[in-house]
C-alpha positions, 0 to 999 in steps of 0.5 A: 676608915682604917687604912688595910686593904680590904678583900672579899676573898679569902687572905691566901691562894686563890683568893690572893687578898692581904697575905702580910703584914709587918708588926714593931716588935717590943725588942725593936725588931720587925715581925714579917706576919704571912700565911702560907699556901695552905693558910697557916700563920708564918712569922720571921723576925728582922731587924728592919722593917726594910728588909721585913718588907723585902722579904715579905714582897718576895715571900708573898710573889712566891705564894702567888707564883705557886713557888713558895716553899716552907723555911721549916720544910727542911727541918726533917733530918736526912736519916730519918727522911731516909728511913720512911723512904726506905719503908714506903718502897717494895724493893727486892732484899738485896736492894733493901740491903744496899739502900740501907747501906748507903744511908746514915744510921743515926737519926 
């Protein structure tokens, strides 16, 4: 028998089963593996498997929590998050104008 925690439930919340797992990677660094809330696979490579460990335990205490947070979220830049900010709101024109000065141009 192999020595995984098994679950009947699905490896994400609310199921809360095995969520991580760490890999040897062939460069000698170790690969932290979860899924996030939403059940898509997540990676994030260290170079021990302590701190591999580490961050796994936090990462996963978050999910259970409901506090975890995508590292890749904050990928989308300010300028452009703005813009479709500004398109999603009904604002009168000189509030329009003002928003639009305020925030950068370049994306």
């Amino acid at each position: 028998m192999d020595n995984c925690r098994k679950s009947s439930q699905p490896p994400w919340p609310g199921g809360l089963g095995l969520i991580g797992h760490i890999v040897k990677a062939p460069a000698g660094t170790f690969r932290a593996n979860w899924r996030d809330a939403s059940g898509r696979q997540k990676a994030k490579t260290f170079p021990t498997r302590r701190q591999a460990a580490s961050f796994l335990a936090e990462t996963e205490a978050a999910i259970a929590r409901g506090g975890y947070v995508d590292p890749h979220a904050g990928r989308l830049l300010f300028g452009r998050y703005a813009e479709r900010w500004r398109g999603s709101r009904n604002d009168e024109l000189t509030t329009r104008a003002r928003d639009a000065s305020l925030t950068p141009n370049d994306n």
